[in-house]
C-alpha positions in Angstrom: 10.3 -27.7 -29.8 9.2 -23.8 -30.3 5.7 -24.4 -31.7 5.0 -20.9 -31.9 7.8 -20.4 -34.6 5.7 -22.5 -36.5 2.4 -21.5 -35.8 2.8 -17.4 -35.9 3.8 -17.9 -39.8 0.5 -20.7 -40.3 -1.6 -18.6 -38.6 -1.0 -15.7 -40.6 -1.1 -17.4 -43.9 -4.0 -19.1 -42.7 -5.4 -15.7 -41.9 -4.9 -14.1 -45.5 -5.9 -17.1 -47.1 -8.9 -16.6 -45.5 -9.2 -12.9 -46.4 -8.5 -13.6 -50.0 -11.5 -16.0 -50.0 -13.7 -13.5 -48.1 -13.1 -10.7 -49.8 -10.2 -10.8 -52.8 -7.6 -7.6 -53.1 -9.6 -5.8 -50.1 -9.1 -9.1 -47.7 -5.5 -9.4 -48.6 -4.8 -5.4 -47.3 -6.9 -6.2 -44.3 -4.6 -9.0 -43.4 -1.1 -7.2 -44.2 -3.3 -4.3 -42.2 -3.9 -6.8 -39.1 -0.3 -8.4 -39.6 1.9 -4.8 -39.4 -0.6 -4.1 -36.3 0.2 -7.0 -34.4 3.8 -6.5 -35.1 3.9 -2.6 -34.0 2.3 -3.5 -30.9 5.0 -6.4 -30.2 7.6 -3.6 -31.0 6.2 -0.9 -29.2 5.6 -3.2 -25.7 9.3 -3.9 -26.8 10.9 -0.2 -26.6 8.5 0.3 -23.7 10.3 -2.1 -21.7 13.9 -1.2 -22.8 13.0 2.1 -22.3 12.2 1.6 -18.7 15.1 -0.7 -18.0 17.5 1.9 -19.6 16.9 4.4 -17.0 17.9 1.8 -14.0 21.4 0.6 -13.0 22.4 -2.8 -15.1 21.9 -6.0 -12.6 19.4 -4.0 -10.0 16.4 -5.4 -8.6 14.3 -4.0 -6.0 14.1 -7.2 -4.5 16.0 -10.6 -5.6 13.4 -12.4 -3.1 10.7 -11.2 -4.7 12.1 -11.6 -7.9 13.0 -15.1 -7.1 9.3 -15.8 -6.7 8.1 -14.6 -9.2 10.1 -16.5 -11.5 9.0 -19.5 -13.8 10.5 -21.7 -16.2 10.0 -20.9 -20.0 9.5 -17.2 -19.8 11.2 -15.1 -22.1 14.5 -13.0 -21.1 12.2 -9.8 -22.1 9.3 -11.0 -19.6 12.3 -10.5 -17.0 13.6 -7.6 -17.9 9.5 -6.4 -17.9 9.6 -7.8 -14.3 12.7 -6.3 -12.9 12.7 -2.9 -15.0 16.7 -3.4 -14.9 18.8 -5.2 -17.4 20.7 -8.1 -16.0 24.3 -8.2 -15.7 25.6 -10.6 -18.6 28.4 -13.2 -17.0 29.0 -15.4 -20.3 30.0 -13.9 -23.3 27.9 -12.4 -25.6 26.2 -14.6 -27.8 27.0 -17.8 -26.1 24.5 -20.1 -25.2 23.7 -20.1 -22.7 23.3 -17.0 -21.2 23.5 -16.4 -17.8 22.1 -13.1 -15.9 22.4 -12.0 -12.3 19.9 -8.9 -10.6 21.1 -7.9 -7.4 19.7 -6.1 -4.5 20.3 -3.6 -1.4 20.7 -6.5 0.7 23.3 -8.0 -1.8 21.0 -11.3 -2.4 21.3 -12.2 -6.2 19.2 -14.1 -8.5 21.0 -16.3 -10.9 19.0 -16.9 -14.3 20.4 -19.2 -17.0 18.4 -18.5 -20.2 18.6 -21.1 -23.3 17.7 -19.8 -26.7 16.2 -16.3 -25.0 13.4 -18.5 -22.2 14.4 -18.8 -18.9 15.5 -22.8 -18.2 16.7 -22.3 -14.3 17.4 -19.5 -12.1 18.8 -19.3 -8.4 18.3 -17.1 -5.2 21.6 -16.5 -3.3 21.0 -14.7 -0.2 23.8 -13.2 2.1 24.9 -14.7 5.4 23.8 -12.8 8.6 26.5 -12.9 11.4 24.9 -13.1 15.2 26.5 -10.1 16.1 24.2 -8.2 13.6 21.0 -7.2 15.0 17.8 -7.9 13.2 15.8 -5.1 12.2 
């Protein structure tokens, strides 16, 4: 269960209920105040990120390795596209849970990610086979 759908909207009444006490009319504009500020800094984190990722081929990654390792379960599909500054490439259909991304690299290795309800549940590192005729550099 997603605890922090339930305890964003608690906290915040909790907050102007505590505001109204404190202060009456002037407490209850310092806690829409400190609400609308909390979410313009989500938002502008948000556009930040998209912003960044829009200017980047769709599926990229510098390095799926790397990627790979920083990975963890339960992070959110935004956190990844933070991470990788690239949006995934989308193999489901839209809307479908659940979702499943790949970012690839120069070196053609691809990370997997399979995200349920928008958090990351399990991801995979694919990396290309190297013949013996290639050398190693």
């Amino acid at each position: 269960m997603n605890f922090t759908k339930i305890l964003t909207p608690l906290a915040i009444i909790v907050f102007t209920v505590g505001a109204w006490q404190a202060f009456q009319w002037a407490g209850i504009a310092l806690a829409v105040g400190g609400v609308v500020m909390w979410v313009l800094l989500h938002f502008t984190r948000m556009v930040t990120i998209l912003k960044k990722a829009a200017n980047r081929p769709i599926g990229h990654v510098a390095s799926a390795v790397m990627l790979n390792a920083k990975l963890k379960k339960g992070v959110s599909l935004m956190h990844v596209i933070a991470m990788t500054r690239s949006l995934g490439q989308l193999l489901t259909e839209k809307d479908v849970q659940p979702e499943v991304y790949t970012w690839t690299d120069t070196s053609k290795s691809v990370v997997t990610c399979t995200f349920i309800g928008g958090k990351l549940s399990e991801w995979t590192l694919v990396r290309p086979q190297v013949s013996p005729e290639e050398p190693n550099l």
